[in-house]
C-alpha positions as CSV (number, residue, x, y, z in Angstrom):
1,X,91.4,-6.0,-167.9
2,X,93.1,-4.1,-165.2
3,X,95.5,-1.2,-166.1
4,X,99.1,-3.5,-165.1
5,X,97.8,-6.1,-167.0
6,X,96.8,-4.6,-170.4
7,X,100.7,-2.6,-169.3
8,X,102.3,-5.8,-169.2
9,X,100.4,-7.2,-172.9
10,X,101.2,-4.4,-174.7
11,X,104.9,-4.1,-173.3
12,X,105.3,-7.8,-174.5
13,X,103.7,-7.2,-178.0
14,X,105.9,-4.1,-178.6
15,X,108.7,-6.3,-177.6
16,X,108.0,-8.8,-180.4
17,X,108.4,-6.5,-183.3
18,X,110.9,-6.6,-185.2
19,X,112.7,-3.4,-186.1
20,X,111.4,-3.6,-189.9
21,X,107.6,-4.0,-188.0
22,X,108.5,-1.2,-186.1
23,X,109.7,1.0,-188.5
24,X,106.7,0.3,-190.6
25,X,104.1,0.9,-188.2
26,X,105.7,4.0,-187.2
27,X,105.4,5.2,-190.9
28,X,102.0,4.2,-191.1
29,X,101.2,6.4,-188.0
30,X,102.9,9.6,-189.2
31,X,101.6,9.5,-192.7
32,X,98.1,9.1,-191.0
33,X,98.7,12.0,-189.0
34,X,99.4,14.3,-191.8
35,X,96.5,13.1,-193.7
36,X,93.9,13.7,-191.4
37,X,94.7,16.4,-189.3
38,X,96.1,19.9,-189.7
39,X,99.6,20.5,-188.2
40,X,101.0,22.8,-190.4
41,X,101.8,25.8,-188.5
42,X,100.3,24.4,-185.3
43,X,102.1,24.3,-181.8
44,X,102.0,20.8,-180.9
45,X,103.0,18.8,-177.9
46,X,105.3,16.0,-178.9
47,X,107.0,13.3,-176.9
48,X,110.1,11.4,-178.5
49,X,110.5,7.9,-178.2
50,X,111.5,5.6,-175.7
51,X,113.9,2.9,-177.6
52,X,114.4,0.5,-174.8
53,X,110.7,0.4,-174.8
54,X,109.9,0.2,-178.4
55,X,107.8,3.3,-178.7
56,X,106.8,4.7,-181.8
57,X,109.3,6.4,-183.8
58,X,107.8,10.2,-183.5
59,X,110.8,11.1,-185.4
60,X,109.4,10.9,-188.2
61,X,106.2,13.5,-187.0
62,X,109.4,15.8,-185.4
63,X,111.2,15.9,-189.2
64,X,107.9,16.3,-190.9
65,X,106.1,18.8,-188.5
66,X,109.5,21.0,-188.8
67,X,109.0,20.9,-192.8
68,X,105.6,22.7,-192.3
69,X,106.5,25.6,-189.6
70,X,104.8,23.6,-186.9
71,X,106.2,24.9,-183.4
72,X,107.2,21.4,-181.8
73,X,106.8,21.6,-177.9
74,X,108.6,18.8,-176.2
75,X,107.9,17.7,-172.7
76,X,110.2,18.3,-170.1
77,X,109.4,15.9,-167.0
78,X,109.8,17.2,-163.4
79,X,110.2,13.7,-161.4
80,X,109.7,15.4,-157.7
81,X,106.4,16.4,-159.0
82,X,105.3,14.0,-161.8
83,X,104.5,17.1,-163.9
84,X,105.7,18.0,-167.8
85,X,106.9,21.2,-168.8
86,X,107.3,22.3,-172.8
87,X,110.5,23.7,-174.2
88,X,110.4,24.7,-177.9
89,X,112.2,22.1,-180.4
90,X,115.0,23.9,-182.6
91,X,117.5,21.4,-183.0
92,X,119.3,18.4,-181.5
93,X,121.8,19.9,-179.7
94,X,119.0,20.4,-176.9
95,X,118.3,16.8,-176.6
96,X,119.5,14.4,-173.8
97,X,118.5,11.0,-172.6
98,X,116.8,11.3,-169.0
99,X,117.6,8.5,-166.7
100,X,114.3,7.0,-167.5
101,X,115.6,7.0,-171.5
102,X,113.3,9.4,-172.3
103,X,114.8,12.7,-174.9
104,X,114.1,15.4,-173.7
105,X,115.2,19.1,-174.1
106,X,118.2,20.2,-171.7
107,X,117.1,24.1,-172.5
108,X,115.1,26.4,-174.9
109,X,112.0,28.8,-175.0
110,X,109.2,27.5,-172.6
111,X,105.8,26.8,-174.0
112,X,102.8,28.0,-171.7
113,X,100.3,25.2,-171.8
114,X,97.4,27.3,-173.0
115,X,99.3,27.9,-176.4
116,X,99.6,23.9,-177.1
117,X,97.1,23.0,-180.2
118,X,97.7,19.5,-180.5
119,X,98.8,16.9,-177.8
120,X,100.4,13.5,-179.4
121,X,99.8,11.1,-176.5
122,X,101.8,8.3,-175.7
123,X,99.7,4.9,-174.7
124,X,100.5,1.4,-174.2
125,X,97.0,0.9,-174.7
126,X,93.2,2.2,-175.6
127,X,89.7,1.3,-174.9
128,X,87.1,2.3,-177.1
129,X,86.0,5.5,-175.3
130,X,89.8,6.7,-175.4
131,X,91.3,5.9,-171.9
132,X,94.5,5.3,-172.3
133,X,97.0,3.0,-170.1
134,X,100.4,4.6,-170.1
135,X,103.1,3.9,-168.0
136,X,101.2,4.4,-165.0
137,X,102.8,7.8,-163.4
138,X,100.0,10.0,-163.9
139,X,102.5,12.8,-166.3
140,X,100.4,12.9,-168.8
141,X,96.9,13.2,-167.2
142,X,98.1,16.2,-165.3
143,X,99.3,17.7,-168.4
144,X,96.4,17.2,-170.2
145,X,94.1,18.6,-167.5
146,X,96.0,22.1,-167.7
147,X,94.8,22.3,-171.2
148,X,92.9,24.9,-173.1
149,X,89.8,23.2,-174.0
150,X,90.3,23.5,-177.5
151,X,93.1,21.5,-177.6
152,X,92.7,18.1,-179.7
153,X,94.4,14.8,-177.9
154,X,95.4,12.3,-180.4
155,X,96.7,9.2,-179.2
156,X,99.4,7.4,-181.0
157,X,99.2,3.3,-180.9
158,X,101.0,0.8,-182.2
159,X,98.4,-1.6,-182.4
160,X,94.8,-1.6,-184.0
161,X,92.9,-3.1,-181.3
162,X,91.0,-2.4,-177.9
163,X,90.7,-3.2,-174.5
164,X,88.4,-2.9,-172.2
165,X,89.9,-1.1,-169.0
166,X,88.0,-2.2,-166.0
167,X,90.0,0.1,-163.7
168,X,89.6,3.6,-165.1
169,X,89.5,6.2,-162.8
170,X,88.1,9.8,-162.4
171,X,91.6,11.5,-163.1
172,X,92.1,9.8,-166.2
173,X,91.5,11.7,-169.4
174,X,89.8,10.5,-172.6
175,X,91.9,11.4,-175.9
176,X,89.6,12.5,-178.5
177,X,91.6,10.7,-181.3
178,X,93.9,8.0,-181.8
179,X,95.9,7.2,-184.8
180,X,97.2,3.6,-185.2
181,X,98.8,1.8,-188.3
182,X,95.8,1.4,-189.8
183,X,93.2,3.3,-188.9
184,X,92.0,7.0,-187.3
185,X,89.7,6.6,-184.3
186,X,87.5,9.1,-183.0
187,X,86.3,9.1,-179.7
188,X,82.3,10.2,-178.9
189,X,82.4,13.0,-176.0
């Protein structure tokens, strides 16, 4: 399948959740999460959800990571130049709704890339080598590019199942994990 179309399945499928489904999933993720990987006192890269679009309720990660003196880094996006920037989480007077309906932080302490443990990746969807299909602007890869090379990219997904991506390209950057309601996958270098 090409990139658009697994986009366009995966956009439907979110869209026929219910909120209960939703809810649920999201649960399953972040217990998942805790369970298998360290967070507790890590600086980690988180994005918040999307509602129009049904994403993941991260949350529940944000609430949970907070409990355990994890430094939450949220992205920032820079549209001229399709780039993300980190500012520290400390509380929800920072947030605001982008004209893209993403939350993100209006101000607070910057977060140098280098520092960032643990990137939670957004997807619409995964093959089995961990390419990801995401909304298709390219934020993400960039970000994840400017990584220290000890940083662990863990992909959260709403679904349990693959794709195959015919169309990957060069740029794109394997996660080495992904966590979905059921399962943790990891991905072979």
């Amino acid at each position: 399948m090409k990139k658009a179309e697994v986009r366009e399945l995966y956009k439907k499928k979110r869209f026929e959740l219910s909120p209960n489904e939703l809810e649920d999933r999201s649960e399953a993720i972040c217990n998942l999460l805790f369970q298998h990987f360290q967070l507790a006192e890590k600086t980690i890269s988180l994005f918040l959800p999307i509602e129009r679009h049904k994403e993941i309720n991260t949350y529940l990660i944000l609430e949970k990571g907070m409990t355990l003196d994890s430094k939450i880094a949220l992205p920032k996006m820079n549209v001229a130049t399709q780039t993300l920037k980190h500012l520290l989480y400390e509380s929800q007077s920072q947030l605001e709704t982008n004209s893209f309906g993403v939350p993100e932080p209006r101000f607070g302490k910057s977060i140098n890339i280098k520092d960032v443990e643990i990137v939670l990746v957004p997807l619409l969807g995964i093959d089995s080598k961990g390419n990801r299909v995401g909304y298709g602007k390219g934020y993400y890869d960039k970000f994840l590019k400017k990584c220290a090379a000890s940083t662990l990219f863990i992909g959260l997904h709403l679904f349990d199942e693959y794709e195959v991506i015919d169309d990957v390209e060069s740029f794109d950057v394997q996660l080495h994990y992904c966590v979905t309601p059921s399962k943790v996958i990891r991905f072979e270098e």
